[in-house]
BALOBA-1460 file (C-alpha; in Angstrom, 3 decimals):
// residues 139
<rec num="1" residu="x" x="167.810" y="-32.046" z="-6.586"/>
<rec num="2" residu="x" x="169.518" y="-29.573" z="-8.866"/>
<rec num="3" residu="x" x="167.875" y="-31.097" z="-11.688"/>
<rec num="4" residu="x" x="164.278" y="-30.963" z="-10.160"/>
<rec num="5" residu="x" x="165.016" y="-26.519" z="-9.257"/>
<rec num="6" residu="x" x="166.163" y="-26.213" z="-12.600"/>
<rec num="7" residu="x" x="163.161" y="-27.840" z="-13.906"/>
<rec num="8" residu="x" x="160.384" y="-26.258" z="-11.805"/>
<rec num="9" residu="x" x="161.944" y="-22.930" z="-12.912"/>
<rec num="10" residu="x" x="161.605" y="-23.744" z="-16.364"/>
<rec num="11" residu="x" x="157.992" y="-24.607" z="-16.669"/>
<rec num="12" residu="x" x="157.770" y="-21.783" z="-14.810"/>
<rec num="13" residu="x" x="158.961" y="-19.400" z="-16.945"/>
<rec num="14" residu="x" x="157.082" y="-20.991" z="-19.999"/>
<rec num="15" residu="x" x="153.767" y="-20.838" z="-17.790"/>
<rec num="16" residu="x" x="154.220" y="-16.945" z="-17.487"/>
<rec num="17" residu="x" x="155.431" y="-16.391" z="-20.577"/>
<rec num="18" residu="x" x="152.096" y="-18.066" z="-21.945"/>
<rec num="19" residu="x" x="150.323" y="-16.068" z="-20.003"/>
<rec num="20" residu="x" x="151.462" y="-12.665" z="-21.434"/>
<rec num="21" residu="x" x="151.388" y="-13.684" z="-25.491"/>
<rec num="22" residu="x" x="149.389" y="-10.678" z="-26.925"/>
<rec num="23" residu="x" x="146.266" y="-11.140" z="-29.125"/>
<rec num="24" residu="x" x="146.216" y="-9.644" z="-32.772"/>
<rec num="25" residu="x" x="143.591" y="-7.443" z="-32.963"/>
<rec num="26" residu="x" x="141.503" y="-7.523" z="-36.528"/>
<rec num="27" residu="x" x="140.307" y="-3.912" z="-37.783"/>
<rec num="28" residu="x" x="137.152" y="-4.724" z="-38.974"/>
<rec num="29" residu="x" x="136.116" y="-1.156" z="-40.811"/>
<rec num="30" residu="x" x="138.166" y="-2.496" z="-43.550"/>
<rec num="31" residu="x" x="136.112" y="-5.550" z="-44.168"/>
<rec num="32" residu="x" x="136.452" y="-6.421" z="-48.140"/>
<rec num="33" residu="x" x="133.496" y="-8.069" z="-49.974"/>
<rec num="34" residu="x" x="132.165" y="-8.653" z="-52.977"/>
<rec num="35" residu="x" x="128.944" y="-6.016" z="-54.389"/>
<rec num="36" residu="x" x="126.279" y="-8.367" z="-54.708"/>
<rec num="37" residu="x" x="127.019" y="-10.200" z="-51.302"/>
<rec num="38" residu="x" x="126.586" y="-6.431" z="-49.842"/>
<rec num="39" residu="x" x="123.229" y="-6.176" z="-51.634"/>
<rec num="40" residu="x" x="121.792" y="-9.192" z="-50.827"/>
<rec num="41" residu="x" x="122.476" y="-8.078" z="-47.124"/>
<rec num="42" residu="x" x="120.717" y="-4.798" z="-47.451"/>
<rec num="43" residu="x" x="118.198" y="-5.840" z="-49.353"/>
<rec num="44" residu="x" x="117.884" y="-8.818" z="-46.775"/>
<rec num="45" residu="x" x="118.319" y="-6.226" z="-44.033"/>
<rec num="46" residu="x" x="115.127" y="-3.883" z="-45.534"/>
<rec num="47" residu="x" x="112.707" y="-6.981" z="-45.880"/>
<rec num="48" residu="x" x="113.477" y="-7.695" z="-41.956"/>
<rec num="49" residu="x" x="112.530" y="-3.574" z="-41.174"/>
<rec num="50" residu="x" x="109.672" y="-3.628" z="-43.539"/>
<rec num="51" residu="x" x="108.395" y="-7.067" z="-41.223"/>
<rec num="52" residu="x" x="109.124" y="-5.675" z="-38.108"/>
<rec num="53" residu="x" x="107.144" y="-2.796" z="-39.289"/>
<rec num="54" residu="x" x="104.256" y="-5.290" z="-40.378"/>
<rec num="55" residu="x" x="104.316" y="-7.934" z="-37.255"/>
<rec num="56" residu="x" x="102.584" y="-5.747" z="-35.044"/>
<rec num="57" residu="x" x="99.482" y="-5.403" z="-37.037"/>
<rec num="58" residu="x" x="99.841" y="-9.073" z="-38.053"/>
<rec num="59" residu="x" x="99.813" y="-9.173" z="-34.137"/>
<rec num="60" residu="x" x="96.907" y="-6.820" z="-33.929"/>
<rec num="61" residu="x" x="94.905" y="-9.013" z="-36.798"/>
<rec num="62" residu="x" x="95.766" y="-12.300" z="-35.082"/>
<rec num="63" residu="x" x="94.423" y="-11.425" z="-31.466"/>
<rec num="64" residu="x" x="91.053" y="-9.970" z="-33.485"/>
<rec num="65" residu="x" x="90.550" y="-13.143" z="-35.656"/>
<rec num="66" residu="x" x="91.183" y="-14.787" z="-31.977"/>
<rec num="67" residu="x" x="88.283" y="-12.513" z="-30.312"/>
<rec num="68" residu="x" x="86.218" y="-13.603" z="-33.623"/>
<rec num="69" residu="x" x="86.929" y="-17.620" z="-32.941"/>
<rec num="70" residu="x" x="85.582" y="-16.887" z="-29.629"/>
<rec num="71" residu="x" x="82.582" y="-14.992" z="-30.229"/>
<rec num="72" residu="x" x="81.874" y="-17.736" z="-32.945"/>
<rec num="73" residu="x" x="82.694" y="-20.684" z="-30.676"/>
<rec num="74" residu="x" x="80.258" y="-18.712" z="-27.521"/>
<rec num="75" residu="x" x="77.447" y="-18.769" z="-30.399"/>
<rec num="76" residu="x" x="77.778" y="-21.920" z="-31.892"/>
<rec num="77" residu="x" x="77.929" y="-22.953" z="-27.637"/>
<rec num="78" residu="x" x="74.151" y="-21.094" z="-27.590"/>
<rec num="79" residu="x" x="72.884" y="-22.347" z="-31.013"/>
<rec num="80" residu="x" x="73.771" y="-26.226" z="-29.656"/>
<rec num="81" residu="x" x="71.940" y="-25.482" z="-26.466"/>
<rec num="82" residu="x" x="69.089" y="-23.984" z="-27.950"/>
<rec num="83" residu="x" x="69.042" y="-27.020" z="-30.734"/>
<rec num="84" residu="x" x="68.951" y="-29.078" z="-27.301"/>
<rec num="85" residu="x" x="66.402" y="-26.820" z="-26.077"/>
<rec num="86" residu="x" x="63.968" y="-27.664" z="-29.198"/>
<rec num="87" residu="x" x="64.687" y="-31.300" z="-29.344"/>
<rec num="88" residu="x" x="63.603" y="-31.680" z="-25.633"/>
<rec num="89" residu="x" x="60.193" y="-29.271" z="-26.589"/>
<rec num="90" residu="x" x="59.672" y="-31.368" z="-29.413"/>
<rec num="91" residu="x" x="59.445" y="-34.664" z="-27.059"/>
<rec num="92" residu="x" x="57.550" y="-33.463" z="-24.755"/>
<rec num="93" residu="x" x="55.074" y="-31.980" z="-27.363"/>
<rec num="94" residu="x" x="54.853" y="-35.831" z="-28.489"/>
<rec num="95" residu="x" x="53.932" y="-36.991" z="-25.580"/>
<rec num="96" residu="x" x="51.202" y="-34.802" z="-25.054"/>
<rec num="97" residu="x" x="50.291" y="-35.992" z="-28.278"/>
<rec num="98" residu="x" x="50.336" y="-39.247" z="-27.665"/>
<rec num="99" residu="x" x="48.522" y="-39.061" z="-24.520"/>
<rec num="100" residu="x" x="45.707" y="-36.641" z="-26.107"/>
<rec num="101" residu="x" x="45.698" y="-39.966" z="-28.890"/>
<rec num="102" residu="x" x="45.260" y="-42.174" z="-26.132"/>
<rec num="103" residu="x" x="42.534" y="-39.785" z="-24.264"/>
<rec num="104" residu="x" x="40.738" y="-39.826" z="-27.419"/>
<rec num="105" residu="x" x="40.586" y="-43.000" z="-28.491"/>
<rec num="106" residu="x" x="38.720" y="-43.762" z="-24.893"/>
<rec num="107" residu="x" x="36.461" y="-41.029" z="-25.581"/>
<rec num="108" residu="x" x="35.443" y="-42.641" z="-28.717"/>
<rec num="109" residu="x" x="34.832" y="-46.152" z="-27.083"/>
<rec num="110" residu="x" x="32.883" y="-44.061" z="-24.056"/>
<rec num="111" residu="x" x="30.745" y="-42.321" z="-26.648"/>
<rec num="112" residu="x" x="29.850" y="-45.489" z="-28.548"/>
<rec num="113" residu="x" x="29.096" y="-47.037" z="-25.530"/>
<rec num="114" residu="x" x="26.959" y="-44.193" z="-24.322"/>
<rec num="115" residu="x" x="25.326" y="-44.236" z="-27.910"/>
<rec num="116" residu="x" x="24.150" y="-48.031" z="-27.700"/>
<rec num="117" residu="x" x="23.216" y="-47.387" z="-24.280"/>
<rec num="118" residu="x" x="20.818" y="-44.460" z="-25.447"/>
<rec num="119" residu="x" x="19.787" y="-46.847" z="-28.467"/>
<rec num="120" residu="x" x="18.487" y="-49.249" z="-25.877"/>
<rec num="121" residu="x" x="17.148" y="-46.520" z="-23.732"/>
<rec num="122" residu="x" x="14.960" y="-45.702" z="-27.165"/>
<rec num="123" residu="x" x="13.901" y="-48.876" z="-27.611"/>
<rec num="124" residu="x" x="12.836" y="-49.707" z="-24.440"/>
<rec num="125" residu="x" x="11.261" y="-46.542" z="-23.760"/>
<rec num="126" residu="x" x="9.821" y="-46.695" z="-27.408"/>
<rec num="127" residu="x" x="8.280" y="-50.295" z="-26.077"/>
<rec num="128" residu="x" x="7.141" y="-49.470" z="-22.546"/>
<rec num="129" residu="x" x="5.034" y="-45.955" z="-24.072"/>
<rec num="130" residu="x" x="3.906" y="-47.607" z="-27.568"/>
<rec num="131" residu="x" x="1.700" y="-49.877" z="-25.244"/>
<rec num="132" residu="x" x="0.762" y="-47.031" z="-22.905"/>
<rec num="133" residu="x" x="-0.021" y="-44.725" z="-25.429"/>
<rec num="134" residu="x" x="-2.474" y="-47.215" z="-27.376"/>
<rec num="135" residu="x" x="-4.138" y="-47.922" z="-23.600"/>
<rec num="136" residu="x" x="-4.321" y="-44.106" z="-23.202"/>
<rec num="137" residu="x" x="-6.418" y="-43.458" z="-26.456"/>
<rec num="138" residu="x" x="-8.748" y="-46.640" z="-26.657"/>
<rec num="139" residu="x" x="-9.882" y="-46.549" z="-23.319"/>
Protein backbone atom coordinates (compact mmCIF):
# COMPACT_ATOMS: atom_id res chain seq x y z
CA UNK A 1 0.00 0.00 0.00
CA UNK A 2 2.91 2.23 0.89
CA UNK A 3 4.39 1.51 -2.31
CA UNK A 4 1.20 2.34 -4.41
CA UNK A 5 0.95 6.33 -2.14
CA UNK A 6 4.40 6.74 -2.84
CA UNK A 7 3.88 6.08 -6.39
CA UNK A 8 0.68 8.03 -7.14
CA UNK A 9 2.54 10.98 -5.53
CA UNK A 10 5.27 10.69 -7.80
CA UNK A 11 3.60 10.79 -11.13
CA UNK A 12 1.98 13.34 -9.59
CA UNK A 13 4.49 15.59 -9.07
CA UNK A 14 6.05 14.90 -12.60
CA UNK A 15 2.43 15.59 -14.12
CA UNK A 16 2.52 19.19 -12.53
CA UNK A 17 5.80 19.80 -12.98
CA UNK A 18 5.15 19.17 -16.85
CA UNK A 19 2.63 21.30 -16.75
CA UNK A 20 4.54 24.46 -15.63
CA UNK A 21 7.92 23.99 -18.06
CA UNK A 22 8.17 27.55 -19.60
CA UNK A 23 8.37 28.14 -23.39
CA UNK A 24 11.49 30.03 -24.90
CA UNK A 25 10.33 32.82 -26.53
CA UNK A 26 12.25 33.69 -30.08
CA UNK A 27 12.79 37.61 -30.72
CA UNK A 28 12.12 37.75 -34.12
CA UNK A 29 13.23 41.65 -34.93
CA UNK A 30 16.60 40.19 -35.03
CA UNK A 31 15.96 37.84 -37.86
CA UNK A 32 19.48 37.40 -39.86
CA UNK A 33 19.43 36.76 -43.65
CA UNK A 34 21.27 36.89 -46.44
CA UNK A 35 20.84 40.39 -49.06
CA UNK A 36 19.64 38.83 -52.04
CA UNK A 37 17.09 36.47 -50.19
CA UNK A 38 15.73 40.02 -48.76
CA UNK A 39 15.49 41.31 -52.34
CA UNK A 40 13.96 38.67 -53.92
CA UNK A 41 11.20 39.12 -51.15
CA UNK A 42 10.65 42.75 -51.86
CA UNK A 43 10.90 42.60 -55.17
CA UNK A 44 8.47 39.50 -54.91
CA UNK A 45 6.44 41.55 -52.44
CA UNK A 46 6.10 44.78 -55.17
CA UNK A 47 5.03 42.44 -58.16
CA UNK A 48 2.08 41.08 -55.71
CA UNK A 49 1.04 45.19 -54.96
CA UNK A 50 1.54 46.12 -58.51
CA UNK A 51 -1.20 42.85 -59.30
CA UNK A 52 -3.42 43.63 -56.72
CA UNK A 53 -3.38 47.03 -58.15
CA UNK A 54 -4.05 45.48 -61.74
CA UNK A 55 -6.75 42.54 -60.81
CA UNK A 56 -9.48 44.81 -60.49
CA UNK A 57 -9.41 46.14 -63.94
CA UNK A 58 -8.46 42.65 -65.17
CA UNK A 59 -11.80 42.09 -63.21
CA UNK A 60 -13.45 45.04 -64.82
CA UNK A 61 -12.13 43.77 -68.52
CA UNK A 62 -13.22 40.19 -67.84
CA UNK A 63 -16.98 40.92 -66.83
CA UNK A 64 -17.00 43.40 -70.22
CA UNK A 65 -15.51 40.73 -72.61
CA UNK A 66 -18.35 38.55 -70.65
CA UNK A 67 -21.23 41.25 -71.53
CA UNK A 68 -19.53 41.11 -75.21
CA UNK A 69 -19.85 36.99 -75.38
CA UNK A 70 -23.35 37.63 -74.57
CA UNK A 71 -24.37 40.26 -76.80
CA UNK A 72 -22.52 38.13 -79.52
CA UNK A 73 -24.09 34.82 -78.50
CA UNK A 74 -28.00 36.93 -78.32
CA UNK A 75 -27.04 37.92 -82.10
CA UNK A 76 -25.69 34.99 -83.46
CA UNK A 77 -29.25 33.44 -81.43
CA UNK A 78 -31.23 36.15 -83.97
CA UNK A 79 -29.03 35.68 -87.10
CA UNK A 80 -29.82 31.56 -86.74
CA UNK A 81 -33.47 32.34 -86.39
CA UNK A 82 -33.67 34.67 -89.06
CA UNK A 83 -31.42 32.10 -91.36
CA UNK A 84 -34.44 29.72 -90.23
CA UNK A 85 -36.76 32.38 -91.06
CA UNK A 86 -35.42 32.54 -94.87
CA UNK A 87 -35.02 28.89 -95.35
CA UNK A 88 -38.75 28.34 -94.43
CA UNK A 89 -39.67 31.61 -97.04
CA UNK A 90 -37.61 30.06 -99.49
CA UNK A 91 -39.82 26.67 -99.36
CA UNK A 92 -42.74 28.01 -99.39
CA UNK A 93 -41.79 30.36 -102.34
CA UNK A 94 -41.06 26.85 -104.15
CA UNK A 95 -44.05 25.61 -103.72
CA UNK A 96 -45.87 28.32 -105.07
CA UNK A 97 -43.65 27.79 -107.79
CA UNK A 98 -44.24 24.58 -108.33
CA UNK A 99 -47.86 24.82 -108.14
CA UNK A 100 -47.92 28.04 -110.58
CA UNK A 101 -45.66 25.18 -112.93
CA UNK A 102 -48.30 22.83 -112.47
CA UNK A 103 -51.25 25.57 -113.07
CA UNK A 104 -49.52 26.36 -116.17
CA UNK A 105 -48.78 23.47 -117.71
CA UNK A 106 -52.84 22.76 -117.59
CA UNK A 107 -53.37 26.03 -119.03
CA UNK A 108 -51.29 25.11 -121.91
CA UNK A 109 -53.10 21.69 -122.53
CA UNK A 110 -56.64 23.81 -121.98
CA UNK A 111 -55.51 26.33 -124.58
CA UNK A 112 -54.46 23.73 -127.15
CA UNK A 113 -57.47 22.06 -126.63
CA UNK A 114 -59.54 25.18 -126.97
CA UNK A 115 -57.35 25.97 -130.16
CA UNK A 116 -58.26 22.59 -132.04
CA UNK A 117 -61.64 23.02 -130.87
CA UNK A 118 -61.83 26.57 -132.62
CA UNK A 119 -59.87 24.89 -135.66
CA UNK A 120 -62.83 22.59 -136.04
CA UNK A 121 -65.28 25.29 -135.29
CA UNK A 122 -63.49 27.03 -138.61
CA UNK A 123 -63.76 24.29 -140.56
CA UNK A 124 -67.04 23.37 -140.03
CA UNK A 125 -68.36 26.72 -140.09
CA UNK A 126 -66.02 27.37 -143.18
CA UNK A 127 -68.07 24.13 -144.73
CA UNK A 128 -71.64 24.77 -143.62
CA UNK A 129 -71.36 28.86 -145.16
CA UNK A 130 -69.03 27.97 -148.32
CA UNK A 131 -72.23 26.05 -149.54
CA UNK A 132 -74.63 28.73 -148.33
CA UNK A 133 -72.84 31.45 -149.63
CA UNK A 134 -72.55 29.90 -153.30
CA UNK A 135 -76.65 29.17 -152.91
CA UNK A 136 -76.98 32.84 -151.81
CA UNK A 137 -75.30 34.37 -155.01
CA UNK A 138 -76.45 31.91 -157.88
CA UNK A 139 -79.88 31.87 -157.06
Amino acid sequence: MKFILVFFITTLCLFTQAQNVKTKVIDTSEICMPYSVAQKILLDLNDYDKLKETLPTYQNEILQLNKKVEVLNKEVEAWKKDGELSKEIIAEKNNSITIYKTENEDLKKENKRLKTKNGLYNIISAVIIAPLTYIAIFK
